[in-house]
C-alpha positions in Angstrom: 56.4 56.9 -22.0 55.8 59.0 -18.7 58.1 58.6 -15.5 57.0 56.7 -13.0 54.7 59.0 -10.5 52.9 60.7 -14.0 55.6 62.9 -14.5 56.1 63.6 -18.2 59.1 62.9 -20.2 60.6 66.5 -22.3 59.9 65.2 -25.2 56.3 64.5 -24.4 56.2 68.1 -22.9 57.3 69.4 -26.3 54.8 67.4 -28.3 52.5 68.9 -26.0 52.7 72.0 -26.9 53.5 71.7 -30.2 50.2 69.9 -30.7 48.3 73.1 -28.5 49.8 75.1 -31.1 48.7 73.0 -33.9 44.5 72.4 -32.6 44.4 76.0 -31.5 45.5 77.6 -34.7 48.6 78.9 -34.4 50.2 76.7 -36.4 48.0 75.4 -39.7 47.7 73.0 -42.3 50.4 73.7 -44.3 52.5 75.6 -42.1 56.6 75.3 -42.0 57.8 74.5 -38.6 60.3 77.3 -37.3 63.9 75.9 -38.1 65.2 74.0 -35.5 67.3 76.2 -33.4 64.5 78.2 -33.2 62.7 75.8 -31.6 64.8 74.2 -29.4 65.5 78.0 -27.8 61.8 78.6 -27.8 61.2 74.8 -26.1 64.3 75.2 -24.0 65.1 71.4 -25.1 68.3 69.9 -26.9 67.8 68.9 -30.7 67.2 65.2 -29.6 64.3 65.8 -27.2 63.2 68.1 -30.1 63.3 65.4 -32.6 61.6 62.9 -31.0 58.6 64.7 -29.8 58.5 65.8 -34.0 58.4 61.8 -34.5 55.0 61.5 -32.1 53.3 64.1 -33.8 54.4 62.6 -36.8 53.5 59.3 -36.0 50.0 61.3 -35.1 49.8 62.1 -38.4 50.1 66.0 -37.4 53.1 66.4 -39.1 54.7 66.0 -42.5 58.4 66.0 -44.0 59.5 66.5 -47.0 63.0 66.8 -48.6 65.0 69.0 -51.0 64.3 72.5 -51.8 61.5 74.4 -50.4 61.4 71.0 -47.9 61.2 71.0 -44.0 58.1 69.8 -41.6 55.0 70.9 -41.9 51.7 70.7 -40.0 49.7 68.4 -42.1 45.6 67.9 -42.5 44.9 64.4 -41.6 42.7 62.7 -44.1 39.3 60.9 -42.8 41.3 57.2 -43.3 44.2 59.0 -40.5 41.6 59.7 -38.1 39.9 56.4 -38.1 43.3 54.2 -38.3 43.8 56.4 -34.7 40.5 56.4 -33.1 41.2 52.3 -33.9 44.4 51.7 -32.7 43.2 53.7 -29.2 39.9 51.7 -29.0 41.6 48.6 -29.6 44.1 49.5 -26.7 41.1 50.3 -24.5 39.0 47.4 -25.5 41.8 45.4 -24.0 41.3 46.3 -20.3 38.3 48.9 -20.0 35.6 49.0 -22.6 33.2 46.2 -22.0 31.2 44.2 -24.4 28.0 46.2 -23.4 29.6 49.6 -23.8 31.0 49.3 -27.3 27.3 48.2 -28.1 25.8 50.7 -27.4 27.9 53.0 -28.9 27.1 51.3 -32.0 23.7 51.4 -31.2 23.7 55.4 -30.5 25.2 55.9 -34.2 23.5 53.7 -36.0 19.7 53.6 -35.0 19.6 57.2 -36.0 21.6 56.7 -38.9 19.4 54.2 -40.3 16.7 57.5 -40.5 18.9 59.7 -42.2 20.1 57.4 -44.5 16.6 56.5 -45.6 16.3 61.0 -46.0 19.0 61.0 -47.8 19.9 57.9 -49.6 20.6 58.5 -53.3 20.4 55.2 -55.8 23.8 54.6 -55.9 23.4 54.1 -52.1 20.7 51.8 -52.1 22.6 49.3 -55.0 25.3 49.4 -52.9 23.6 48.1 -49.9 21.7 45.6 -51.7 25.2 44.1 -53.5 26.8 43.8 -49.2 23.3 41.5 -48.8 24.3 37.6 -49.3 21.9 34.7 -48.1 24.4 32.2 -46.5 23.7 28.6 -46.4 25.0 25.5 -44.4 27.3 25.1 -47.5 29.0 28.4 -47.0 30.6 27.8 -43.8 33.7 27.1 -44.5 34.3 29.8 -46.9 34.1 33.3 -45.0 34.2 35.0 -48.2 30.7 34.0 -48.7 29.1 36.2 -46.0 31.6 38.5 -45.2 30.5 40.8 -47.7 27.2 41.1 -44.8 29.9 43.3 -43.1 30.0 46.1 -45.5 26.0 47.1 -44.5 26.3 49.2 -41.6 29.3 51.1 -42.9 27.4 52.0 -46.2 24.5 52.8 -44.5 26.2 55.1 -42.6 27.5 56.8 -45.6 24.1 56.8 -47.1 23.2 58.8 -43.9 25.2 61.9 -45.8 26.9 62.9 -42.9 30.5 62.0 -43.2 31.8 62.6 -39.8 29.4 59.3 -38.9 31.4 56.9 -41.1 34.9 58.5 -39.5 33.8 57.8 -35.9 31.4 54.5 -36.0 34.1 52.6 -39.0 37.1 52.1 -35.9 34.3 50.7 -33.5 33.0 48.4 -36.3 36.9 47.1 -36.7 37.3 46.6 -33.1 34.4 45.0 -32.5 35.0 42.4 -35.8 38.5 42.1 -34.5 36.7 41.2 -31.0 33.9 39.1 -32.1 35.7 37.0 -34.6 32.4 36.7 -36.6 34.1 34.4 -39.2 33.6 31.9 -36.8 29.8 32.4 -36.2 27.3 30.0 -37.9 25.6 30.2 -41.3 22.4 30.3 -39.2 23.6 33.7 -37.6 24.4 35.4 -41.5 20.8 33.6 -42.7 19.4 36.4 -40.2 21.6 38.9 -40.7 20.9 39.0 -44.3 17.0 39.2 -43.3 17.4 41.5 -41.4 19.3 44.0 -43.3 17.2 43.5 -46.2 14.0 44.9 -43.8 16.2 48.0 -43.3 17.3 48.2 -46.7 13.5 48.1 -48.1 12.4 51.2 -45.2 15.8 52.8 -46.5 14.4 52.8 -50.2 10.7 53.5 -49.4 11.9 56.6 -47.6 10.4 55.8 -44.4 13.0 57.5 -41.6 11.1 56.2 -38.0 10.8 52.6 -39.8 14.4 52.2 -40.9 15.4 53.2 -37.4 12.6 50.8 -35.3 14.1 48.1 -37.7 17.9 48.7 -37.0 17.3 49.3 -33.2 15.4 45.0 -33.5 18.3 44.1 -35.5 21.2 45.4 -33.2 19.0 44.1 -30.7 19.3 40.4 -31.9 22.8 40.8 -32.4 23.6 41.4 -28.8 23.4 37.6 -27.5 25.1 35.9 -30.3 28.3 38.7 -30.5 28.7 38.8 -26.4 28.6 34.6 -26.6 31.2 34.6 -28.8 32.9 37.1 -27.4 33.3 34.6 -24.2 33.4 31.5 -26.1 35.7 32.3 -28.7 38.2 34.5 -26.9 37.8 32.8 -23.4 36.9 36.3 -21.8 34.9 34.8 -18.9 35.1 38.7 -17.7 33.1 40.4 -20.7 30.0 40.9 -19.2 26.7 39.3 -20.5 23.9 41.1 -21.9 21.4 42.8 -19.4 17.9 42.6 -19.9 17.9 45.6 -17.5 20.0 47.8 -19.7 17.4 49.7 -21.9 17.3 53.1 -24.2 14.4 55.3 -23.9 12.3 53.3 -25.9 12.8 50.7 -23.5 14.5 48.3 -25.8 17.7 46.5 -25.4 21.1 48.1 -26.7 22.4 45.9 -28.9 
């Protein structure tokens, strides 16, 4: 944690740096770190403040240890599942105090409208059984069993797989947790999955016919009709009379609603 007044701690200064040397190349996957004298000459820092800016980085998942011969710390290459568990522990954090309801909408939005056309391009048939499997009609029945329609869940993240870019599914999949953890969408009615599951079967069928500006139309409607019922429970459920309510006014360039 930083001084008060901004100033950094040494340790942060040293993780600093070390993580310069690590994004601009100097240092790459795989690499040994220099031995520890060496570095607390180079760093100008004791063997403590040394260690514990090695334990952020570590905690970052930028570095690895490993024991016994041929062991030491090594730069490591985070896998897609480190990157997303980050991004979602940061967003979470920021969703706290300064991301609004609105804003992580239409970041989903922005993702997913487009993704919706490249996933009907380049859907392959594993994708679309997949999809169809996430799709469960819930009835008044269901609604004490979660279980029932929280399968509905897994839609948007296949989809975005299906869009064959992976770098999607790393960057939209800690949004989608934040905003379930946010939502609390186990609590919404079996009238709210009844659409839901509509609704993602109409993609679903423009993602198998292969029809790109249709799949994206129909995803933009159904983020669109999502809006009301997650910002109402956002203030119901969490008593966040400060989350802002949807705004007719806010529009993409179709003029349309972000969901």
């Amino acid at each position: 944690m930083s001084l008060p007044g901004g100033r950094r701690l040494e340790y942060e200064r040293v993780a600093d740096e070390l993580r310069k040397m690590i994004v601009h190349g100097e240092l790459r996957p795989g690499d040994r770190l220099p031995a520890e004298s060496e570095l607390t000459t180079r760093m100008r820092v004791s063997r403590g403040t040394l260690r514990e800016a090695l334990r952020v980085l570590s905690s970052q998942k930028l570095l690895v240890s490993a024991r016994g011969v041929g062991g030491g710390t090594f730069v490591a290459e985070p896998s897609p599942d480190d990157v997303v568990a980050y991004l979602q522990t940061s967003l979470t954090l920021l969703s706290r105090s300064r991301l609004s309801v609105s804003q992580l909408l239409e970041v989903r939005s922005l993702m997913e409208v487009p993704a919706a056309g490249l996933a009907a391009r380049h859907r392959t048939e594993d994708d679309l059984d997949r999809l169809a499997a996430t799709i469960v009609v819930v009835s008044n029945r269901d609604a004490e069993d979660p279980s029932r329609y929280s399968a509905n869940r897994g839609f948007h993240l296949l989809m975005l797989q299906a869009s064959g870019n992976p770098l999607l599914d790393i960057v939209a999949r800690p949004v989608f947790e934040v905003l379930r953890d946010r939502f609390l969408r186990d609590r919404a009615e079996p009238a709210f999955w009844e659409r839901v599951a509509a609704e993602h079967t109409e993609i679903l069928e423009h993602i198998r016919a292969g029809r790109p500006a249709a799949a994206s139309r129909a995803m933009r409607s159904h983020l669109g009709n999502l809006r009301e019922t997650y910002t109402r429970i956002d203030v119901t459920q969490l008593g966040n009379s400060a989350s802002p309510a949807a705004d007719p006014d806010v529009t993409d360039d179709a003029g349309t609603p972000f969901a």
